[in-house]
Backbone as CSV, one residue per row, in Angstrom:
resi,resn,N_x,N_y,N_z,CA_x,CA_y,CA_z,C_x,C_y,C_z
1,UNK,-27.775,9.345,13.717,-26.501,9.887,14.176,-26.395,9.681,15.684
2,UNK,-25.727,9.108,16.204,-24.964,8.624,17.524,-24.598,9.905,18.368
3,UNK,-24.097,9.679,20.060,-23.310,10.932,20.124,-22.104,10.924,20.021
4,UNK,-21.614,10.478,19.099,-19.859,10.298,18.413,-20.104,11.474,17.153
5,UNK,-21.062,11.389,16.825,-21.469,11.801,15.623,-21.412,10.784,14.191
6,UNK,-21.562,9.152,14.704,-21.090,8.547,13.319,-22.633,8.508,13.172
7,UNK,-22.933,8.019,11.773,-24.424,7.231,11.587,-24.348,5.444,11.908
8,UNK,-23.155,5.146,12.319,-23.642,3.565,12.571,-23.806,3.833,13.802
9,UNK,-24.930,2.856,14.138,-25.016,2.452,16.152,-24.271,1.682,16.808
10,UNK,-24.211,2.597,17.515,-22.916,1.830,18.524,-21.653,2.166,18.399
11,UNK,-21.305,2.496,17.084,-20.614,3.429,16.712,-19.266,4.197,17.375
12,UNK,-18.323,4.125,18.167,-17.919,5.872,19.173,-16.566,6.141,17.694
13,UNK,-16.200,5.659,16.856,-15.267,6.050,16.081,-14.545,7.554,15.877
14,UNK,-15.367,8.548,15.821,-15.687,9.818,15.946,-15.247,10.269,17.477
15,UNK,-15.183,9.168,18.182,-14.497,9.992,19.450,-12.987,9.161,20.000
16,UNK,-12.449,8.502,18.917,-11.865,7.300,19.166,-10.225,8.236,19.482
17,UNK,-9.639,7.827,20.078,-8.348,8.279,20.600,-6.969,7.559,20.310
18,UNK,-6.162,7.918,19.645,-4.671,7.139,19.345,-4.404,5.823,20.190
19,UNK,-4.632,4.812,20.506,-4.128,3.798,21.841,-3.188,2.554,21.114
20,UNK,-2.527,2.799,19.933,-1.914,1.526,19.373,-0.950,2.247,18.705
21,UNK,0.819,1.368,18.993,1.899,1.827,18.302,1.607,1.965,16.812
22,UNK,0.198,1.067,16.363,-0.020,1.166,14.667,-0.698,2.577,14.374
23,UNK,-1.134,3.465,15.382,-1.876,4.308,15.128,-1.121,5.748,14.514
24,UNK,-1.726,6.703,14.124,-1.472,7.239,13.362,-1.169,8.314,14.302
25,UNK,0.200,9.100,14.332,0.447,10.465,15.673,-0.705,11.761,14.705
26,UNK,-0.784,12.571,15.374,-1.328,13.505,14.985,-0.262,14.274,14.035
27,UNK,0.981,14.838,14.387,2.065,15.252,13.439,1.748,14.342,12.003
28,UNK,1.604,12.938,11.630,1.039,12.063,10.742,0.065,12.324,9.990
29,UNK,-0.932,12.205,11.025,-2.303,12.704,10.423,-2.556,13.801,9.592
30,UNK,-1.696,14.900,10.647,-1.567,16.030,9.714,-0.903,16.435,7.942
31,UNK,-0.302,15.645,7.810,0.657,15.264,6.613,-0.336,14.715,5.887
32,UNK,-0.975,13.381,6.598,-1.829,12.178,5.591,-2.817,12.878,4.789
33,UNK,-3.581,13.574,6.064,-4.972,13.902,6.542,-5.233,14.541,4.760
34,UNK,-4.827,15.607,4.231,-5.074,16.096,2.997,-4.930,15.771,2.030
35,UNK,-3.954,14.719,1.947,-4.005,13.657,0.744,-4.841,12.632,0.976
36,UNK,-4.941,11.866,1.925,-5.848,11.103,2.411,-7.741,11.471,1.986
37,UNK,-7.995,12.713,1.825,-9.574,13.149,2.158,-9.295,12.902,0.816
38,UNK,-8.332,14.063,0.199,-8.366,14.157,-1.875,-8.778,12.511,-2.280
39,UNK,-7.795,11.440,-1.821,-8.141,10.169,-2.411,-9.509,9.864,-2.157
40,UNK,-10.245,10.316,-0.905,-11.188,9.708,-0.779,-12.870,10.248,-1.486
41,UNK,-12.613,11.818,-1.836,-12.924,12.205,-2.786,-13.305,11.990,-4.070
42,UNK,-11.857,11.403,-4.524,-12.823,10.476,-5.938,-13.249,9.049,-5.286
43,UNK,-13.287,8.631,-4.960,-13.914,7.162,-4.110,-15.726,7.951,-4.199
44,UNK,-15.735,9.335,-3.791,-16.939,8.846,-3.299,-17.340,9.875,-4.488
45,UNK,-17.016,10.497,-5.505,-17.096,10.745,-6.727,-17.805,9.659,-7.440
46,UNK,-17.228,8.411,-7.337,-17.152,6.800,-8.109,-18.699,6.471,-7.715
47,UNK,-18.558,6.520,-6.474,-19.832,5.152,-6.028,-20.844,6.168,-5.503
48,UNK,-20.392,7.666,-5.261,-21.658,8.218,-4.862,-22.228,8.021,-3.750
49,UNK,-21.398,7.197,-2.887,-21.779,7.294,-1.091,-20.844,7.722,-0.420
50,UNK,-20.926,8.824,0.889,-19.826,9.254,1.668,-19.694,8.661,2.435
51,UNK,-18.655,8.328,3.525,-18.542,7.483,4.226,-18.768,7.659,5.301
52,UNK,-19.631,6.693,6.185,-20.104,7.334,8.034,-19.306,7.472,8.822
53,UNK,-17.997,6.158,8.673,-17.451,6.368,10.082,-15.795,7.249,9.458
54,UNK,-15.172,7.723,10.926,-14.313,8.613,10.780,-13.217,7.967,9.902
55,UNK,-12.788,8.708,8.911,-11.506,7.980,8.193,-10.183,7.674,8.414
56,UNK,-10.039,8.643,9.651,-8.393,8.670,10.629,-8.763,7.557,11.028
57,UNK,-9.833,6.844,11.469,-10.133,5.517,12.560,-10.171,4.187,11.691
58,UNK,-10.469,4.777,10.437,-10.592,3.165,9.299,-8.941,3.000,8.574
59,UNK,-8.082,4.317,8.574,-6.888,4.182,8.335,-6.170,3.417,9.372
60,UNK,-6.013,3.815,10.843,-5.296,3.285,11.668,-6.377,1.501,11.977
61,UNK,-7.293,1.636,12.032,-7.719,0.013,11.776,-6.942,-0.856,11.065
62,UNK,-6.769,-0.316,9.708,-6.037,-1.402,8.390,-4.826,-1.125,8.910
63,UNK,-3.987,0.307,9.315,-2.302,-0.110,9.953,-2.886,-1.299,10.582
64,UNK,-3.223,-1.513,11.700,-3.365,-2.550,13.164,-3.445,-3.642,12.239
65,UNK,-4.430,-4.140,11.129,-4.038,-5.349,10.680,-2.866,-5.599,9.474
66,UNK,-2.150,-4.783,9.099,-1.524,-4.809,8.311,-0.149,-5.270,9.298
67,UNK,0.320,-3.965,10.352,1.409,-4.260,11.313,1.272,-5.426,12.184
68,UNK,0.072,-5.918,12.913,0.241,-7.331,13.487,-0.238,-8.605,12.770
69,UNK,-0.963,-8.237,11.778,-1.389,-9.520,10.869,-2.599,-10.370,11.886
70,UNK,-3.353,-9.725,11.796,-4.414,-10.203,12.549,-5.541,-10.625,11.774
71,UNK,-6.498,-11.106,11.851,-8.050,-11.294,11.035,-8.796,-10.398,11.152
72,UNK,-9.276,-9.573,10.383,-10.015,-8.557,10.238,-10.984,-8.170,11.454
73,UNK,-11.797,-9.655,12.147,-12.823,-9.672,13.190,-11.600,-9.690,14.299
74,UNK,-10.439,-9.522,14.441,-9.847,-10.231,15.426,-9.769,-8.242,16.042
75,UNK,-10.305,-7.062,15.396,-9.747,-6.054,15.288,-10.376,-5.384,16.974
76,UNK,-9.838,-4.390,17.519,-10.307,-4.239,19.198,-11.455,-3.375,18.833
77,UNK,-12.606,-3.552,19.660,-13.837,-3.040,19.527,-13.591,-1.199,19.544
78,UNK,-12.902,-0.714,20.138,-12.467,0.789,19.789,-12.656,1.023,18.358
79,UNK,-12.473,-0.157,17.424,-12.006,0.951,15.772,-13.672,0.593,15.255
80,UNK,-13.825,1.351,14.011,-15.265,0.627,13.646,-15.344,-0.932,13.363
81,UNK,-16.736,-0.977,12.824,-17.322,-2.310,13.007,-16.069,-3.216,11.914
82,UNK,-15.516,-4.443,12.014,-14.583,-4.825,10.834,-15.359,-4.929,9.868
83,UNK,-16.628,-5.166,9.480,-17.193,-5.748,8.228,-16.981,-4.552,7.357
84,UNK,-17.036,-2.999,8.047,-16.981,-1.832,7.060,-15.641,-1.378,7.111
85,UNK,-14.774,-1.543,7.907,-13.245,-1.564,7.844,-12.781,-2.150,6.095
86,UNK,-13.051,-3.613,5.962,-12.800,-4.532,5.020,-13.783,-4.198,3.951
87,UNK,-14.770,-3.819,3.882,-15.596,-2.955,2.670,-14.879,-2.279,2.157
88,UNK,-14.764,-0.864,3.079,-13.621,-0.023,2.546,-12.258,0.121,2.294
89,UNK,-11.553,-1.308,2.842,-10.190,-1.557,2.181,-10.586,-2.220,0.361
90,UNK,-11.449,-3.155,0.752,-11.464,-3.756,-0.585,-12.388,-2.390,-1.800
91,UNK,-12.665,-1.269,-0.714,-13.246,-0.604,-2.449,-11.936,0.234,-2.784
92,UNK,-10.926,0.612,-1.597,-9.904,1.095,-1.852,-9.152,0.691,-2.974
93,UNK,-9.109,-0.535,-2.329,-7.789,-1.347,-3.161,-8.446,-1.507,-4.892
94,UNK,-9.423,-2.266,-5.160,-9.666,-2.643,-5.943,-9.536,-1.068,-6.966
95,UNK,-9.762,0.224,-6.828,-10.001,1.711,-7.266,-8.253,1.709,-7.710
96,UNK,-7.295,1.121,-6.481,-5.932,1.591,-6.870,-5.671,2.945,-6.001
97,UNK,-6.601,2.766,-5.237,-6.209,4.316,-4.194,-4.660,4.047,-3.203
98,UNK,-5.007,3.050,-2.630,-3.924,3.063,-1.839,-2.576,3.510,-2.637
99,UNK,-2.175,2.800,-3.971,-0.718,3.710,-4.600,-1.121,5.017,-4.978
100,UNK,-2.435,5.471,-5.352,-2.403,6.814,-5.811,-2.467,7.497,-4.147
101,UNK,-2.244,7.369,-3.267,-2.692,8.062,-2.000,-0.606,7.982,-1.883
102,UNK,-0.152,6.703,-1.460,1.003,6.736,-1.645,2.175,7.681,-2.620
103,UNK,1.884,7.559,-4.299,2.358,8.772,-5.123,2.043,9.867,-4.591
104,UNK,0.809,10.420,-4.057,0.819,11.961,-3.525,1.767,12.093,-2.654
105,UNK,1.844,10.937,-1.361,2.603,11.372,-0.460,4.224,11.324,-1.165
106,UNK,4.768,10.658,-2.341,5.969,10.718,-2.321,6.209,12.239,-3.185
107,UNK,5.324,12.611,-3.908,5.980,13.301,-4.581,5.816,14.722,-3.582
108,UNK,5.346,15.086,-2.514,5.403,15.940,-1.608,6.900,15.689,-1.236
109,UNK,6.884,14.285,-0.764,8.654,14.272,-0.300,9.577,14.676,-0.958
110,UNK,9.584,14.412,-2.288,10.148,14.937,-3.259,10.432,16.084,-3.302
111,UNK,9.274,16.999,-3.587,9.207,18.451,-4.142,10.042,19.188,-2.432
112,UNK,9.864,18.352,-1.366,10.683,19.159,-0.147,12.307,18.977,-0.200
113,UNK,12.333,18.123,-0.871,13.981,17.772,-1.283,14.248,18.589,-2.354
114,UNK,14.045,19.146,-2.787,14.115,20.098,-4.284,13.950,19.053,-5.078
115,UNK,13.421,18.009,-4.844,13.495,16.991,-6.787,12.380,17.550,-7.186
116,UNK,11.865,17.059,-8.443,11.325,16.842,-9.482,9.991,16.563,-8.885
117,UNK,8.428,16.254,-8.914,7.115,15.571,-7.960,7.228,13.727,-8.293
118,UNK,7.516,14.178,-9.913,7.842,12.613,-10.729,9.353,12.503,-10.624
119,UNK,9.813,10.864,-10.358,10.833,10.411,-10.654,11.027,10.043,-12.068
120,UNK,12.583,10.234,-12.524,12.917,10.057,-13.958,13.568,8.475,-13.963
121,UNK,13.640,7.875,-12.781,15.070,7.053,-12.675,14.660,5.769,-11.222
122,UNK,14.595,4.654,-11.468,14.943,3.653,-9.792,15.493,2.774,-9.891
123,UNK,15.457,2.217,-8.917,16.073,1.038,-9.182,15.230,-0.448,-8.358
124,UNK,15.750,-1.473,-9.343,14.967,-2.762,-9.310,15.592,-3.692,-8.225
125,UNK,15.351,-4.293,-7.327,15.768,-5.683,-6.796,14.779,-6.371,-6.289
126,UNK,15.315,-7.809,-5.964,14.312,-8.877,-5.269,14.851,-9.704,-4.111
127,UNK,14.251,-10.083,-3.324,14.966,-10.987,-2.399,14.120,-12.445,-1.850
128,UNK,14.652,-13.541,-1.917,13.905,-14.760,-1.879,14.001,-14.898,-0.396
129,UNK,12.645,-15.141,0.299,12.436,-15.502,1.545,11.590,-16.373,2.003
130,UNK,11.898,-17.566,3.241,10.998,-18.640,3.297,9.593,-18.331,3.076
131,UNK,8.457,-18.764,3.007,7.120,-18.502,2.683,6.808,-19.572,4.041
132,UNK,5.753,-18.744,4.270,5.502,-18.989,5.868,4.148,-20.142,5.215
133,UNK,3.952,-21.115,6.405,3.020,-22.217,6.529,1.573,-22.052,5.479
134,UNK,1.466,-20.927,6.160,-0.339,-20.739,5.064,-0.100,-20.541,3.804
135,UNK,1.098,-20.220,2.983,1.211,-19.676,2.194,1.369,-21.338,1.254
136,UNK,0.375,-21.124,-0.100,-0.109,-22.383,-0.548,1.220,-22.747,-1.688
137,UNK,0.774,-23.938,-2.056,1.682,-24.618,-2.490,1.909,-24.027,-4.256
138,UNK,0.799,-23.743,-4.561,0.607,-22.871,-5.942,1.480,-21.076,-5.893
139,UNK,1.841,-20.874,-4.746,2.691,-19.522,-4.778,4.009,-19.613,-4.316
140,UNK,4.303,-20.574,-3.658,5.651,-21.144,-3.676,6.794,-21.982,-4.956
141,UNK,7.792,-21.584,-4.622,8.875,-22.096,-5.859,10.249,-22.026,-5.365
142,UNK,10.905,-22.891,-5.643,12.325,-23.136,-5.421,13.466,-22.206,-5.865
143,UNK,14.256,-21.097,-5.625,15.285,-20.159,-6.026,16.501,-21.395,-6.275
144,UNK,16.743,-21.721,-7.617,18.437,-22.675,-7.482,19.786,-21.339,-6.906
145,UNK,19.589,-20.330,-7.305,20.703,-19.637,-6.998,20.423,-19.587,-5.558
146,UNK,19.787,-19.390,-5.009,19.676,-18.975,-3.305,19.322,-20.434,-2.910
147,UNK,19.340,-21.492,-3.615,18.851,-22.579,-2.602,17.676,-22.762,-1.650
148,UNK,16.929,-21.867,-1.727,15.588,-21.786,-0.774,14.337,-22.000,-1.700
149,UNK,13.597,-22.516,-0.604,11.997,-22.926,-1.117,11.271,-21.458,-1.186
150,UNK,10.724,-21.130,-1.322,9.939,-20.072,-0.707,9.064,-19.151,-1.747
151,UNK,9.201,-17.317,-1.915,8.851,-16.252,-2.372,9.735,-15.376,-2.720
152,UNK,9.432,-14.526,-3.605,10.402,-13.243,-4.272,9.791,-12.414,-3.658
153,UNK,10.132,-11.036,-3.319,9.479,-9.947,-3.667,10.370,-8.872,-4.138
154,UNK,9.782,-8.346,-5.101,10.356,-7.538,-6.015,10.136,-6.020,-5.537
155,UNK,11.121,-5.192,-5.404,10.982,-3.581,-5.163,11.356,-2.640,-5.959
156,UNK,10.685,-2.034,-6.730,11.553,-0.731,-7.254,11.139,0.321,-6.164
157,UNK,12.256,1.221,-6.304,12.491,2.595,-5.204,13.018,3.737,-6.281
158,UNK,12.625,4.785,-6.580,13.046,5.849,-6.970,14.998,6.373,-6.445
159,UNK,15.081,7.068,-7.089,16.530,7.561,-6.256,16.641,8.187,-5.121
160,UNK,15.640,8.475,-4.160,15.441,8.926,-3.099,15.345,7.207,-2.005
161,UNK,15.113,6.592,-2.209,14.566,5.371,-2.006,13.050,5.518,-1.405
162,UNK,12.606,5.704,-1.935,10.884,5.911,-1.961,10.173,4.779,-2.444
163,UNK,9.229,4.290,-1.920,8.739,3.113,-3.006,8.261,3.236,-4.254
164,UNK,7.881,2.764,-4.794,7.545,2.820,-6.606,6.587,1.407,-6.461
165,UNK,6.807,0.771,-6.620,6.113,-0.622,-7.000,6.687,-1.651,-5.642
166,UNK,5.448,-2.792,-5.716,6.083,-4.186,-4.946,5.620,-5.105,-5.860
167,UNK,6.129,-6.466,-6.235,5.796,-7.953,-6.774,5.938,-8.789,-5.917
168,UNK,5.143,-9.509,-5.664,5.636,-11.030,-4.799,5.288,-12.187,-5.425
169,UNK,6.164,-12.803,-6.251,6.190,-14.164,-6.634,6.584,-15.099,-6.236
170,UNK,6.483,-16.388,-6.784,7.143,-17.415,-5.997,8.726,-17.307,-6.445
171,UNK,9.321,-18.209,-5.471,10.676,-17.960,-5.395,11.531,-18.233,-6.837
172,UNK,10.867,-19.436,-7.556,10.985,-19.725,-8.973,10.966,-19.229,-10.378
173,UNK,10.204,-17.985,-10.109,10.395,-17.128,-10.878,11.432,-15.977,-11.512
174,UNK,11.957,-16.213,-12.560,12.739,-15.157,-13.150,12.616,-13.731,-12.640
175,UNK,13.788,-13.177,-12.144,13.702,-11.780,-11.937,13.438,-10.685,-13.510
176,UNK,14.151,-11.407,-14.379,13.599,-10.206,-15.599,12.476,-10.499,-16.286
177,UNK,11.724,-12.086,-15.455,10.330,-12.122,-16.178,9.362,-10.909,-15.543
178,UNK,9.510,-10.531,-14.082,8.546,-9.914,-13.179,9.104,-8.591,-13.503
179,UNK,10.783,-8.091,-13.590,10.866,-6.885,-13.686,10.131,-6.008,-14.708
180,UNK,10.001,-6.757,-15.732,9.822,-6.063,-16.991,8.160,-5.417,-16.848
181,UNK,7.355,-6.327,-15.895,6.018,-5.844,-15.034,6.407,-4.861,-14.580
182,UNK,7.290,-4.948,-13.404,7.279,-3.818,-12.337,7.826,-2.320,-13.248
183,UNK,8.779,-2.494,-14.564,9.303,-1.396,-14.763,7.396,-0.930,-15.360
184,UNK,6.684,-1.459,-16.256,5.617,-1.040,-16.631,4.912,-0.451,-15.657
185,UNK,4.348,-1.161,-14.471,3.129,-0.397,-13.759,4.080,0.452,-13.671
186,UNK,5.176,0.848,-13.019,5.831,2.209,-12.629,5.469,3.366,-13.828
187,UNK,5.640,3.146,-15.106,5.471,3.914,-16.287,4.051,4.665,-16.023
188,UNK,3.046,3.454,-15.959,1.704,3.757,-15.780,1.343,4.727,-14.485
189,UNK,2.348,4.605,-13.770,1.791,5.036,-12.714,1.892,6.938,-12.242
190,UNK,3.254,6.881,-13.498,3.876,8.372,-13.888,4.453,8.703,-15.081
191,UNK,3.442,8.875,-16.050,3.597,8.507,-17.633,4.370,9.655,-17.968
192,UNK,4.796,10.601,-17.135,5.858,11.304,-17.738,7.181,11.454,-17.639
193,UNK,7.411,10.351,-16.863,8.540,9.874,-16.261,9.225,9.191,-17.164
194,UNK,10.507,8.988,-17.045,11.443,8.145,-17.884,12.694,7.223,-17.105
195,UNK,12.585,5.853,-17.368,12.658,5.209,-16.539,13.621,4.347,-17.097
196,UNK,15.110,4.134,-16.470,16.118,3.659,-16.745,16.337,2.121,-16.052
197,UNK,16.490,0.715,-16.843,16.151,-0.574,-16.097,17.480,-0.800,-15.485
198,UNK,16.991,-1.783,-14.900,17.912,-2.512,-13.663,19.671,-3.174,-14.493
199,UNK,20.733,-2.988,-13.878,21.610,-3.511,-14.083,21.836,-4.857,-14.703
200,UNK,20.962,-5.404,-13.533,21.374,-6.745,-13.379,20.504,-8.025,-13.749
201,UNK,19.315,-7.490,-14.025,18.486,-8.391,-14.421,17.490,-7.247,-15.542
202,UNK,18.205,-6.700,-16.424,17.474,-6.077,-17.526,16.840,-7.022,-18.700
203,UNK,15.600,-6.459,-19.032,14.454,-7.885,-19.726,15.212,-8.015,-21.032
204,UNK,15.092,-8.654,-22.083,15.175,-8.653,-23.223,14.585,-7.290,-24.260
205,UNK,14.962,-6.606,-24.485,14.738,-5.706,-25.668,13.822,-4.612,-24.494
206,UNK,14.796,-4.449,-23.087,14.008,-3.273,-22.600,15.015,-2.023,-23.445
């Protein structure tokens, strides 16, 4: 143990201070902070290791590469080491924490609006946009209605406009091939919910 109090050396995470518009305000933290620990809870339920460095500091790390799109090593020596930054995104992600950390926070929003915690109801759209240079030739596709080369990405939003789901396909792809996905994980994601499809691109025999 360091005098930050982390167990890695070298370590100061534990004494690390807000210094990036990606960072998290304390008013934030405060909101996150208890849904945030609960998710991380079963994480360490799962694998049975707690985690050393501070978790406010590995959250605002992944904002910083998420908001500037940087390379993981490219990250400023203030946050922890990147190799355990990117450990713990990928045990996140792969668990499905990040949407279950997300659902907590919406249905708080919710329940302060007087709704319901679960949504009954959203709605579906997509929008085709160029696909930038790196983006390979196997995820790209041509939109004939929009005339562009590029990517979809698909959003459902609850009636609050809250997120629910994202898809990103290539631009070539059918909107009621992907919706009929997105209306599912949404199901899965709040199986007591009941969920009314999209206008405009409703699947076959939804």
């Amino acid at each position: 143990m360091n005098a930050s109090g982390c167990a890695s050396p070298g370590c100061a995470c534990r004494d690390r201070k807000p210094a990036y518009p990606s960072d998290l305000t304390d008013i934030e933290w405060q909101v996150l902070e208890p849904e945030a620990r609960g998710v991380m809870a079963e994480l360490v339920a799962l694998t049975g290791r707690p985690m050393v460095h501070d978790l406010r500091a590995m959250l605002d790390a992944i904002n910083h590469v998420t908001r500037y799109g940087i390379e993981w090593r490219a990250l400023p020596v203030d946050f922890p080491p990147h190799e355990a930054i990117y450990a713990f995104f990928m045990r996140w992600s792969r668990r499905g924490l990040p949407e279950r950390l997300a659902g907590r926070l919406r249905g708080r929003l919710r329940v302060l609006v007087g709704r319901g915690e679960l949504p009954t109801a959203g709605c579906v759209d997509s929008q085709t946009v160029r696909a930038a240079e790196t983006v390979g030739a196997a995820a790209c596709g041509y939109d004939a209605g929009k005339k562009l080369k590029g990517q979809k990405r698909h959003v459902v939003v609850d009636t609050l406009g809250l997120l629910l789901c994202v898809m990103v396909t290539a631009a070539s792809v059918q909107d009621r091939t992907v919706h009929i996905r997105c209306w599912r994980c949404c199901a899965r994601s709040s199986p007591r919910s009941v969920w009314s499809g999209p206008t405009a691109a409703t699947p076959d025999g939804w």
